[in-house]
N, C-alpha and C positions, 0 to 999 in steps of 0.2 A: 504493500500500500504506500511506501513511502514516498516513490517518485512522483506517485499520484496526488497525494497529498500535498505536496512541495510545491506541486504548479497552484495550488488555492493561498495566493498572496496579497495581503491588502494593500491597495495601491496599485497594483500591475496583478486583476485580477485575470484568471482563466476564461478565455472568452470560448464554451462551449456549446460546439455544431451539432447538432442532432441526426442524426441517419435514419433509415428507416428499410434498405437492403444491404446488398455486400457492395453496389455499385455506387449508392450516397457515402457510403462508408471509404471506401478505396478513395474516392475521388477527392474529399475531404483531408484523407491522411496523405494522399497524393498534395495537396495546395498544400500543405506542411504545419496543418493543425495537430500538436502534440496530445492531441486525447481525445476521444469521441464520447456522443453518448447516444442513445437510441430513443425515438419518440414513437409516445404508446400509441396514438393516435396515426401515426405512418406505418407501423406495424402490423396494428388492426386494420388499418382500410386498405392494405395491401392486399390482406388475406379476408376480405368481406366480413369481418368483424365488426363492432362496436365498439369504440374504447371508453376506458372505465368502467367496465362490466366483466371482467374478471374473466374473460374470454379468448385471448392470445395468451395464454402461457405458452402453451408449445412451443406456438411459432415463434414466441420471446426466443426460448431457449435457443430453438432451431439458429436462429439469428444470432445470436450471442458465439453460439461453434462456430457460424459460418464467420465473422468479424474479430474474433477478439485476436487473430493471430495477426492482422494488419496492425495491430497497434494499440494504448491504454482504450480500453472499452467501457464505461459503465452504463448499465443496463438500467430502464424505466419499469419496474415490477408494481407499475399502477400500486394498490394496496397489499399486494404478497400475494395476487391470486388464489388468496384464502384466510381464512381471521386464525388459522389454526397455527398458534407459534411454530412448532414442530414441523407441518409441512410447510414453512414458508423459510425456516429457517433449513431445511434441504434442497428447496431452492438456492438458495442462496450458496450451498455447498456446489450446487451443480454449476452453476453459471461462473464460480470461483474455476474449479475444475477443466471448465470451457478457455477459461483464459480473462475473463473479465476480472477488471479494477474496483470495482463498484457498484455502487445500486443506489436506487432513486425509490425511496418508500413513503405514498403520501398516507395522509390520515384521512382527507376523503372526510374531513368534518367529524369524524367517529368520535368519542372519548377517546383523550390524549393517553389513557392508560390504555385502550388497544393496541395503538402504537409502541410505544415503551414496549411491551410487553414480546412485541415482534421484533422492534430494534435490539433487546436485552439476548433473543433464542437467537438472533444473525452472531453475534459478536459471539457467543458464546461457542458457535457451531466455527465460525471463521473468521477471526478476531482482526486480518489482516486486510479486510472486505471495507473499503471504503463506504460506510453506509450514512445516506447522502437523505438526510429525514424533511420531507416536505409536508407543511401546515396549509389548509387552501384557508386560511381564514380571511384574507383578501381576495382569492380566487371564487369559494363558493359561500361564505362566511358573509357579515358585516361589517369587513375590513377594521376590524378591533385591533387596537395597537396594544392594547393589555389582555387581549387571550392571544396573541402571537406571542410575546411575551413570554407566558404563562407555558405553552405548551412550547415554544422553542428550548427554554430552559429544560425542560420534564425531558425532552428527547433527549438534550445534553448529557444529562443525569444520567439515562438509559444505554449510552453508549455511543448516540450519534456523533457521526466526525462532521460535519454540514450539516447545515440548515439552509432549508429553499422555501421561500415565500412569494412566488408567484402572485404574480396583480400589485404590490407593493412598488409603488414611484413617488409617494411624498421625500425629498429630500431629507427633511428632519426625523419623521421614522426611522427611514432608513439608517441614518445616524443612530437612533437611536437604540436601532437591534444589535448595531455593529458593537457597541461600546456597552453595552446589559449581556449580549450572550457570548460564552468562551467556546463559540468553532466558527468557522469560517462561511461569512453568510454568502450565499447562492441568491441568484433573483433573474428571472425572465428578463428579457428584450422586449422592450416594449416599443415597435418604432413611434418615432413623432415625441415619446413622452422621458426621452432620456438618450443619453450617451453613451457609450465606453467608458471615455473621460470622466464625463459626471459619475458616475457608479463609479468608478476606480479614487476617484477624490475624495466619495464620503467611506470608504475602505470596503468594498463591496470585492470579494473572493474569490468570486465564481459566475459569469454571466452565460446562462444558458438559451439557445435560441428555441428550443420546446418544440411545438409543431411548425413554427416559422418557415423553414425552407422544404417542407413535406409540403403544405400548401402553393408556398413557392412555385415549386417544381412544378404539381398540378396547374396551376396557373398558365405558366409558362405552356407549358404540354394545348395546353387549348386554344390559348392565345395563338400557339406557332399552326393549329392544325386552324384555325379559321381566317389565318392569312391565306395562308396555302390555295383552301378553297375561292376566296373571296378575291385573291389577286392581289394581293397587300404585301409588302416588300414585309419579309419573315426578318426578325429580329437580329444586327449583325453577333457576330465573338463566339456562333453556335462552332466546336470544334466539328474536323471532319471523323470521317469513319475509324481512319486510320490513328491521329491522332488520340479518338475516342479509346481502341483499343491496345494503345501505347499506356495510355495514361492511368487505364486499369488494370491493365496485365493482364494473368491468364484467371 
């Protein structure tokens, strides 16, 4: 876990890309991003899933074999595809196993002792597993700065190395989580509503892009397919075949 943990530095935080196959995954470690992470939501609607329904495990895992040998990997395991400490903290053996750095465990609004209680059965099964504890209390929550608080400390307690507060962009909060809780705070990209800079100023850790570049791609992908039709000049810097299959390997 160490080298993983050594890139989460305040001031010149970890700015983290999210994948969602082996080809966002290469392509990313390819532009010379030292760590990846996997988004649940790119996962599932790869595989006609639903994210946040407990529903890609597999193909989590499946993914996690296929990527973690390109490079630092950590894995998005929604809420441990199970409340059951034991099977979540075997998870957590396996995706270690696979080669992954990390995991990304939200609470999902649940009692903060749910959590704990899954973060306490990960460290115990695999102590060296970057475990990366996310609060939606700004995500699904009423962006309470005193039950982020409350439950980011409880996870501390519990074993977590990270804390991730997704929806979180007030400056002063922010500030304010950095300097109350003792691990290194993670926080989404929000565009329009914040920086690099600005996040690395108020000592912000770890900035992760989440589903950001899964949509992206989608985006793109539709946009390029109704030029096409439409006669519309297709957007320039697309690489070619060749290049494409340079830059991914085999």
């Amino acid at each position: 876990m160490t080298a993983f943990a050594d890139l989460h530095r305040r001031g010149a935080p970890l700015v983290l890309p999210n994948a969602w196959d082996h080809a966002s995954a290469a392509a990313l470690f390819g532009a010379g991003f030292p760590a990846v992470g996997t988004t649940s939501l790119g996962v599932a609607a790869v595989n006609g899933l639903p994210d946040a329904a407990g529903a890609a495990r597999a193909e989590t895992i499946a993914l996690a074999k296929l990527i973690a040998g390109l490079g630092m990997v950590t894995v998005d395991i929604e809420s441990g595809f199970s409340s059951d400490p034991a099977e979540v903290a075997d998870l957590a053996l396996r995706l270690s196993d696979a080669g992954a750095v990390g995991v990304n465990l939200e609470d999902a609004m649940a009692a903060p002792e749910t959590l704990c209680g899954l973060i306490e059965a990960i460290k115990r099964s695999v102590p060296g597993l970057f475990v990366n504890a996310r609060t939606d209390t700004y995500w699904l929550g009423d962006s309470s700065l005193d039950e982020t608080l409350v439950r980011a400390e409880s996870y501390v307690d519990a074993g977590a190395d990270g804390i991730f507060v997704p929806g979180m962009a007030d400056p002063a909060e922010i500030a304010t989580v950095v300097g109350r809780v003792d691990a290194p705070l993670n926080l989404l990209f929000l565009p329009g509503k914040h920086t690099v800079a600005e996040l690395a100023a108020l000592g912000v850790s770890r900035i992760s892009t989440g589903s950001l570049l899964f949509r992206a791609a989608v985006h793109a992908t539709v946009a390029t397919a109704l030029a096409v039709r439409d006669e519309q000049p297709v957007a320039p810097g697309i690489p070619g075949y060749d290049d494409t299959v340079k830059m991914l390997g085999p």
